[in-house]
Structure formats: C-alpha cells, structure tokens
ROLUMTOR-307861 format. One line per 10 residues: their letters; for each residue x, y, z of N, C-alpha, C. Coordinates in steps of 0.05 Angstrom, whole numbers. Example, Ala and Ser with C-alpha at 12.3 -4.5 7.8 and 13.67 -1.06 7.14 Angstrom:
// residues 2
AS	264/-114/156/246/-90/156/264/-66/156; 257/-45/142/273/-21/143/258/1/157
// end
This chain:
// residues 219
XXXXXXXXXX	-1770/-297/-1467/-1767/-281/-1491/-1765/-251/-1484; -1749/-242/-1494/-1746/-209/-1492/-1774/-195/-1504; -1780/-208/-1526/-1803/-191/-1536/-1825/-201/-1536; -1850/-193/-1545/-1879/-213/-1549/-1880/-221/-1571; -1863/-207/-1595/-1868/-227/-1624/-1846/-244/-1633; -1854/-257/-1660/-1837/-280/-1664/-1824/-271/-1692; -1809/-290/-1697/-1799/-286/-1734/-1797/-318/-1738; -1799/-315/-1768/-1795/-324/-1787/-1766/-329/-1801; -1753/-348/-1800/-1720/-341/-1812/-1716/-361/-1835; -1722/-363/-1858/-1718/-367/-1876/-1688/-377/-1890
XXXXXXXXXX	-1683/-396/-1899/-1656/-406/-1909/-1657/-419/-1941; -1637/-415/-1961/-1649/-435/-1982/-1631/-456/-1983; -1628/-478/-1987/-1619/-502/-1987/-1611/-512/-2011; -1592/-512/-2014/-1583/-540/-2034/-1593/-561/-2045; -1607/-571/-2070/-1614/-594/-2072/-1598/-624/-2072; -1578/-616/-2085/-1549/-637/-2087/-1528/-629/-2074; -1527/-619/-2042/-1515/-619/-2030/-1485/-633/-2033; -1487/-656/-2028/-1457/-680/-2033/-1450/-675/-2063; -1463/-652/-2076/-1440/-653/-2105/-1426/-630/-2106; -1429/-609/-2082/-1408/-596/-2076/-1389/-604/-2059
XXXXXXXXXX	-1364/-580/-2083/-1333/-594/-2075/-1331/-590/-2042; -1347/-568/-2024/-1340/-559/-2000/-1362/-584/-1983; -1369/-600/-1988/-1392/-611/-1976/-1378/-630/-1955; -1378/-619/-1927/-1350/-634/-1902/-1367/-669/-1905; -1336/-680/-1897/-1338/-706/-1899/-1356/-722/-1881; -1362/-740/-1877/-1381/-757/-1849/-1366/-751/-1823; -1382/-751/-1805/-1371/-757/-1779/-1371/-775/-1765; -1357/-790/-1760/-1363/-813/-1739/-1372/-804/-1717; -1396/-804/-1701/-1400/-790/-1677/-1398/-819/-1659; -1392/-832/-1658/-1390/-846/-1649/-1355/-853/-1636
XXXXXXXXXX	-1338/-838/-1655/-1302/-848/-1654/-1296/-849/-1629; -1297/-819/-1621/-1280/-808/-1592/-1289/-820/-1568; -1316/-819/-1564/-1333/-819/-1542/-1323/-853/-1537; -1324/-871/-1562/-1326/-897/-1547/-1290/-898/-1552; -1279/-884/-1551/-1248/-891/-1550/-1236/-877/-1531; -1245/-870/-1508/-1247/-863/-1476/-1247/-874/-1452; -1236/-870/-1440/-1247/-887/-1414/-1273/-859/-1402; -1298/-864/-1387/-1310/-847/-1378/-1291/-837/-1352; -1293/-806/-1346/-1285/-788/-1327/-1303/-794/-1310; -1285/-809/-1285/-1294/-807/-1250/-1312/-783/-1255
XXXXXXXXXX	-1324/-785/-1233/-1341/-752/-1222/-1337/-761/-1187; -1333/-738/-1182/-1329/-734/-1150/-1370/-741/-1139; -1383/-723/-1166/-1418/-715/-1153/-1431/-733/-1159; -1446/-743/-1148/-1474/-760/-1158/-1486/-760/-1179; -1494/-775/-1194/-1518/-768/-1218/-1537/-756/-1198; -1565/-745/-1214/-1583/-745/-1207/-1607/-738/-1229; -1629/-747/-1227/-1649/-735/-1252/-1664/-718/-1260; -1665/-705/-1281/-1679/-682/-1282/-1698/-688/-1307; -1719/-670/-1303/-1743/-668/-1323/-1735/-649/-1356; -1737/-654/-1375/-1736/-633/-1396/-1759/-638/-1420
XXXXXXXXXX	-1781/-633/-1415/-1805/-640/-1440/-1819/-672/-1438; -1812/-668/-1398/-1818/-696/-1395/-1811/-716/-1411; -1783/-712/-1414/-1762/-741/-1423/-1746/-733/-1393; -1733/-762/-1377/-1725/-760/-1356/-1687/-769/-1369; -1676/-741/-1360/-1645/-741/-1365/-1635/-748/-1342; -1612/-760/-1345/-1589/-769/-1320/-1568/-734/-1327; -1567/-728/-1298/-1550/-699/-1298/-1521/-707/-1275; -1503/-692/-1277/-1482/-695/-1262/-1474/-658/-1262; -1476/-651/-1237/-1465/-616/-1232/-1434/-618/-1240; -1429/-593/-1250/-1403/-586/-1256/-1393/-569/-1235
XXXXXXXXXX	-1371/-578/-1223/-1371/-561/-1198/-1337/-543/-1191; -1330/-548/-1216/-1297/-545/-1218/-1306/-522/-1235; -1281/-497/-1235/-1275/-480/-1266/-1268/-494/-1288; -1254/-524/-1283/-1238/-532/-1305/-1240/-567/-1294; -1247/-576/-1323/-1244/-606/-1317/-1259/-623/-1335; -1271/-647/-1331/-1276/-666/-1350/-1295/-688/-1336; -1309/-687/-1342/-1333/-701/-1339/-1350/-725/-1359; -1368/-751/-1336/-1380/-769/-1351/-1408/-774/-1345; -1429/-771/-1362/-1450/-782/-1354/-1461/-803/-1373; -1480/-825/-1371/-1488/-846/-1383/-1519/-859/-1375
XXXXXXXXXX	-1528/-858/-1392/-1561/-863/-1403/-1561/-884/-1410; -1567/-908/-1407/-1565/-931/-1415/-1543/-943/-1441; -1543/-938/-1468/-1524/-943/-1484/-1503/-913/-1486; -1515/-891/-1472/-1509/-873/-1485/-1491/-858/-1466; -1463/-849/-1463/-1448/-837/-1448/-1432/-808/-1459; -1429/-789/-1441/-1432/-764/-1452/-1407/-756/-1439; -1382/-745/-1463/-1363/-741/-1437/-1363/-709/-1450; -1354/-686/-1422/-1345/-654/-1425/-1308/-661/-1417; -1306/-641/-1432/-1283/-632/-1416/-1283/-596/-1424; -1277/-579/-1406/-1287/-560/-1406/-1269/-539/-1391
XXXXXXXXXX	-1264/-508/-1397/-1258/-501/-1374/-1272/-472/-1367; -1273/-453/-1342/-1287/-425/-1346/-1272/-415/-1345; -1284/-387/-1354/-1265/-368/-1345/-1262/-358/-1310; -1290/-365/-1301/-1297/-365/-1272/-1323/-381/-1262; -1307/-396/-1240/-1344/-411/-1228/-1359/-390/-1213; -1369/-381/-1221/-1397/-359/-1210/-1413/-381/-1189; -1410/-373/-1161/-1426/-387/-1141/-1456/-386/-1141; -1465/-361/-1162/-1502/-358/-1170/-1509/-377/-1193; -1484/-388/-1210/-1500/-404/-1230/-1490/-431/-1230; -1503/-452/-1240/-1501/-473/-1235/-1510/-496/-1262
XXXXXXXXXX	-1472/-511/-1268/-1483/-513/-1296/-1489/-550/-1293; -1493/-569/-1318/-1492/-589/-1313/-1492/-607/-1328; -1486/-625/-1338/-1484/-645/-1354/-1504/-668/-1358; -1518/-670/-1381/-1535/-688/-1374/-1541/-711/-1412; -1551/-730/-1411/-1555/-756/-1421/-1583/-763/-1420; -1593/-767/-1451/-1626/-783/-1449/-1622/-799/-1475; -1623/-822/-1465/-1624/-843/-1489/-1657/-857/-1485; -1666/-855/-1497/-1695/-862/-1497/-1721/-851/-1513; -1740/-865/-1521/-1761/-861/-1527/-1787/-833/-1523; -1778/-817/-1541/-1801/-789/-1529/-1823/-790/-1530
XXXXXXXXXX	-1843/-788/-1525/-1867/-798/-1520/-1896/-773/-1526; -1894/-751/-1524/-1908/-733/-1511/-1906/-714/-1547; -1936/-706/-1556/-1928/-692/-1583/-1922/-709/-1605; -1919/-727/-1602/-1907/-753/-1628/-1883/-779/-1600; -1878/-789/-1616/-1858/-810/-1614/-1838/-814/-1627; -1817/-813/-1617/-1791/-811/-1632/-1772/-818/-1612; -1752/-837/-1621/-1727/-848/-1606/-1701/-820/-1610; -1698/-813/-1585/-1666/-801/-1583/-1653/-802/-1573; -1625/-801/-1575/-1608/-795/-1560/-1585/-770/-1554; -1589/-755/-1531/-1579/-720/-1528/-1558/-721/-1509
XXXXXXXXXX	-1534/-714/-1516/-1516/-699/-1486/-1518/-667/-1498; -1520/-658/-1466/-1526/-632/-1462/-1510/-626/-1446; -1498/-602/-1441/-1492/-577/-1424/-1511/-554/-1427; -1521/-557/-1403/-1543/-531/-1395/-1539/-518/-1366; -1557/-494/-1373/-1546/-476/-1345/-1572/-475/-1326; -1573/-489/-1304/-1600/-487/-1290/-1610/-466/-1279; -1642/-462/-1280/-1658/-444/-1277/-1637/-421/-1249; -1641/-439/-1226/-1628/-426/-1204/-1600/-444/-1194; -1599/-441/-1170/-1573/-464/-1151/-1584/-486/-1140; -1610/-488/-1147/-1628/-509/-1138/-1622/-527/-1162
XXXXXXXXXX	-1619/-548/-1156/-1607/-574/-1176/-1639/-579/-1189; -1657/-580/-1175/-1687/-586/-1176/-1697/-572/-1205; -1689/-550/-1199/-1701/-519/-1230/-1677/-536/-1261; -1659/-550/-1252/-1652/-562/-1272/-1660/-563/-1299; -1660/-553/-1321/-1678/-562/-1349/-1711/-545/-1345; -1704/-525/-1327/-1725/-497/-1322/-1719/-483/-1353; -1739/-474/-1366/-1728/-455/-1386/-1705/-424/-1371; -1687/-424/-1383/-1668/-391/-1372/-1660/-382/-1394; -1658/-353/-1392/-1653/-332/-1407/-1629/-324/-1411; -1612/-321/-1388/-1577/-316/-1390/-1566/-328/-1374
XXXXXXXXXX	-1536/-317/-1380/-1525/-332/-1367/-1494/-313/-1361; -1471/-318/-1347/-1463/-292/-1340/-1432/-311/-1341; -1429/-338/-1334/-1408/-358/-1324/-1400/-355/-1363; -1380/-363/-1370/-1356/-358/-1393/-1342/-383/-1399; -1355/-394/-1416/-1329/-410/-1411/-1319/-414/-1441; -1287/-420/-1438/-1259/-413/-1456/-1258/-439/-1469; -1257/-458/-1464/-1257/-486/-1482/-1278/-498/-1469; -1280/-513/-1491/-1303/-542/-1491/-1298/-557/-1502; -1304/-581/-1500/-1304/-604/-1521/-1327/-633/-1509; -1351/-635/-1522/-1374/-647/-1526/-1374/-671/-1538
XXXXXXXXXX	-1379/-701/-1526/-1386/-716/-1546/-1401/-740/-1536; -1409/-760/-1543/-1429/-781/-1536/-1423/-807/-1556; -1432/-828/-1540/-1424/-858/-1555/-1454/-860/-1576; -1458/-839/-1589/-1483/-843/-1606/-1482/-867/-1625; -1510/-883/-1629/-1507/-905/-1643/-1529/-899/-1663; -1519/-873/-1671/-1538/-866/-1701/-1516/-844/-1720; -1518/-837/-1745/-1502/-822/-1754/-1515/-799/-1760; -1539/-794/-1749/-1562/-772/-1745/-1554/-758/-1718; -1540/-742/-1726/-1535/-725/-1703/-1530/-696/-1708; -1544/-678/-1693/-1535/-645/-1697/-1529/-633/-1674
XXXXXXXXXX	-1513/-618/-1680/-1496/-597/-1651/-1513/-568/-1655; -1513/-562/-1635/-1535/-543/-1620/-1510/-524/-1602; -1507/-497/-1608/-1494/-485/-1582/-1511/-456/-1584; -1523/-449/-1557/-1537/-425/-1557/-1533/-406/-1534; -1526/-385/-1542/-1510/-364/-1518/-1529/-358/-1504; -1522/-331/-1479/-1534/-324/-1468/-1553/-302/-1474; -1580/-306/-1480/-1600/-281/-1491/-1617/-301/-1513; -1607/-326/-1515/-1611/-350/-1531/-1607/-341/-1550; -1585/-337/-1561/-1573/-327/-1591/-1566/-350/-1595; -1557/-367/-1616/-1544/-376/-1638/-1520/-372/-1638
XXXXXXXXXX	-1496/-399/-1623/-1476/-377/-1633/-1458/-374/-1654; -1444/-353/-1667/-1436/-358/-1689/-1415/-383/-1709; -1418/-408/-1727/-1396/-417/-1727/-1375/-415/-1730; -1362/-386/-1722/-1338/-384/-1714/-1318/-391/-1692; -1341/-396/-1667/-1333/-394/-1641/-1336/-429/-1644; -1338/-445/-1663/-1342/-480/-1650/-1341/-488/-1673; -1337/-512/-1676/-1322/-537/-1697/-1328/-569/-1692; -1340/-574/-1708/-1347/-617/-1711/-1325/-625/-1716; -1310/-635/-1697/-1287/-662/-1711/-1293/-688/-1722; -1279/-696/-1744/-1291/-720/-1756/-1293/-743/-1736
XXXXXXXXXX	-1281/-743/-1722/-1282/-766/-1699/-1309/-754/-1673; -1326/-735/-1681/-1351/-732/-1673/-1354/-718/-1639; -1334/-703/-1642/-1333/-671/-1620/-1337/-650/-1627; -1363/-647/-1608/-1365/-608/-1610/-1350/-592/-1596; -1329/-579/-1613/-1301/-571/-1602/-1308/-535/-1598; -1291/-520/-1575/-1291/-489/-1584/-1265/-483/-1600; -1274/-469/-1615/-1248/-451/-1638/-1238/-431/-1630; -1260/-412/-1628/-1240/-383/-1635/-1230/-385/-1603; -1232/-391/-1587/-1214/-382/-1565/-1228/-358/-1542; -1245/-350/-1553/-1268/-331/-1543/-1276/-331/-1521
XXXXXXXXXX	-1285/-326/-1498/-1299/-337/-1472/-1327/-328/-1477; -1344/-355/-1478/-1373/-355/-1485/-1392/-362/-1461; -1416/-345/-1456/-1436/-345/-1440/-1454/-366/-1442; -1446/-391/-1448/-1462/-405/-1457/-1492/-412/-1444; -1515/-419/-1459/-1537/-428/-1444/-1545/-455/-1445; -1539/-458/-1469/-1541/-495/-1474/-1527/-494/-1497; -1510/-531/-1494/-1497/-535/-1516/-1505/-572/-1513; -1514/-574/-1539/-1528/-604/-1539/-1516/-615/-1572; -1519/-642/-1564/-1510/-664/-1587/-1542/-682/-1593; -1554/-672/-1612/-1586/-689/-1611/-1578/-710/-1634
XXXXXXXXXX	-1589/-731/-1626/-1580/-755/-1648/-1615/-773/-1643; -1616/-765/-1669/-1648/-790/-1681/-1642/-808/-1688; -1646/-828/-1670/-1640/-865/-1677/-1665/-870/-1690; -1676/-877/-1711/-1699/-880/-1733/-1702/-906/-1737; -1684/-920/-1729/-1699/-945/-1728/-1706/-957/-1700; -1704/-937/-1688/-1716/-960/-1655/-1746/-940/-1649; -1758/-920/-1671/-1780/-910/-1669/-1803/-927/-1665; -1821/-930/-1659/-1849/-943/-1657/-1857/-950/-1680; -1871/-969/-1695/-1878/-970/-1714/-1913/-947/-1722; -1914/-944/-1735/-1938/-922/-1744/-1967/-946/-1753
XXXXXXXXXX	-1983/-935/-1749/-2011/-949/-1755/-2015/-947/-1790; -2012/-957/-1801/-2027/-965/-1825/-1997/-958/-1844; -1969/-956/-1840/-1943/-950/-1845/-1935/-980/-1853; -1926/-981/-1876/-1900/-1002/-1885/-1875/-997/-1869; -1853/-1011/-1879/-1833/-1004/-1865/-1821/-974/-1866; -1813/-969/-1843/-1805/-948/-1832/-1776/-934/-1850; -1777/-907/-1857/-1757/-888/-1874/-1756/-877/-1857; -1725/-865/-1866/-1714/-832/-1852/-1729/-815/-1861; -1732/-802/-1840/-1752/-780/-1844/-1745/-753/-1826; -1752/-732/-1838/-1743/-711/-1824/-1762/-703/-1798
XXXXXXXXX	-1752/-698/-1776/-1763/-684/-1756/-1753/-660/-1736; -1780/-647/-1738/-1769/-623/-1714/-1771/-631/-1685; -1744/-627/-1673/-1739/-634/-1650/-1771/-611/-1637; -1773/-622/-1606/-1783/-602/-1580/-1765/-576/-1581; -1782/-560/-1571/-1764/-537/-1565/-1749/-532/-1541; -1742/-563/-1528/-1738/-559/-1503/-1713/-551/-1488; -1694/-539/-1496/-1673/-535/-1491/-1666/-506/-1504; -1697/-494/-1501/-1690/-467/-1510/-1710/-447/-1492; -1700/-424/-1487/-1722/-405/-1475/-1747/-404/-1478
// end
C-alpha cells in the first residue's frame, strides 16, 4: 500500500435491478471456453500458493499469444498480446477449481492473469504493487460451471481499471476495448459454485448467498 490508511467507498444499488431497460443480458460463461480446443503451451504447469488455495500456473513467455491452463473441471484459456516482454517481469496464467478452506468454506472456481512478485516462478501469487509490462489486447475466459461469476481487472498501483478499457461478452470473455496499452497487475474471472459448498451445522438446505471473496489477488 502506498499509504498507512484505508477508505471506505460507498455505492448505492438498485433494488429491482432486472426492471431496468439498460440491465445487460446473462452471460453464458461457460459458451467460449468450452467451444475451444485448449492452446498447446510450449512450458510446464507448475503450482503456486495464493491464500493457501493451490493454483495450477503456466508462464507466459511470448509478447503475443494464447494460452491453456486446467484445474480439474476448470480450464482457462488467454490469448493476449504486449506491448513488450520486459525480461524483469514475469507474468502467468493460472486455474483453482476447488474447495477454500481457511476463513470460511466456500467452493470456487478463478482463472487469473497475474504478475509475479519477482522472475522467480516460486514468489508467484506474492502480493506486488506495479507493474511496468503493457499489454494491448486480452481476452480471458474459463469452462465455469456456475453462472456466478465476476471479472476483476486491476492496474498497476492496484487501481481499478476503468470500464472503459474492458468488456463481458455474452458468450463469457473478459475482452480489452479501448485499445489502450495497460499495466496490468491482475486480471481474474472468480466464479462461486454454491452448491458444491459444505453443508453448514444446524442449516436447512443451502441458498445463494452473497460472499466476500479473500483479498487475495490484491496488494
């Protein structure tokens, strides 16, 4: 964090959301991803830690290209390009379909692009602050088997970035728009599968219910 204090950010919400005329249609997050074949990778998987949930990661090692990783049901394809591969930073692709355990219990499933701590594959899912590598298109998606899913893209300085620079396709890709070359620090697809949760002690059957993710994919 740049500073020692925090904020507060406040939003007001809609109660009847779906009875406005602008209210975007469903997404299949599911369409694209399973109407793919997965992208070869030249690199190895390998695993990395993030809030002690264990992700499958694959390095991105090209300026430009297209990538697959896969978590048991769950497969994550990039296709991506930079504006330059910076030989100090080191980005990577990664997949957790599984059970979180630590803080509560909750079933998820995440594809991520994140930028590792150092060039050490190891610092992987290290908290980092910037990031300096640009990159000009993206496009994000996963064989999610929930319709609970939110897109996450956070620059470098961990800003927010604006939705001008990225776009949900109904067929369930986190696409770039404006054309911009972005610093990105992480860009993730989080999907809450709610019915493969644990059952609760003294709980009838199990409702959607809202939850706040970990903060783990943030500074």
């Amino acid at each position: 964090m740049e500073t020692e204090s925090g904020q507060l950010m406040l939003s007001e919400l809609k109660s009847r959301p779906r009875r406005e005329p602008a209210y975007p249609e469903a997404v299949d997050w599911h369409a694209y991803a399973s109407s793919v074949k997965p992208f070869l990778s030249e690199q190895p998987d390998f695993p990395g830690i993030i809030y002690f949930d264990e992700l499958t990661f694959t390095e991105l090692k090209k300026n430009t290209g297209n990538c697959t990783v896969c978590q048991k049901d769950l497969c994550c394809h990039l296709t991506y390009r930079m504006s330059e591969k910076r030989a100090d930073e080191v980005f990577v692709l990664g997949a957790f379909d599984g059970l979180h355990t630590v803080e509560g219990q909750y079933y998820l499933q995440i594809c991520t692009l994140l930028k590792c701590q150092t060039t050490d594959l190891r610092t992987c899912g290290e908290p980092v602050g910037s990031a300096f590598t640009k990159f000009e298109e993206f496009s994000l998606s996963g064989t999610f088997g929930t319709s609970y899913v939110f897109p996450q893209l956070i620059l470098s300085g961990t800003q927010l970035a604006p939705e001008r620079h990225y776009e949900v396709s109904r067929d369930g890709r986190l696409k770039s728009r404006s054309g911009d070359p972005l610093p990105i620090l992480v860009m993730a697809l989080y999907g809450r599968v709610f019915e493969k949760d644990p059952p609760r002690l003294g709980q009838g059957p199990r409702k959607h219910q809202c939850s706040l993710f970990p903060e783990q994919f943030q500074d």
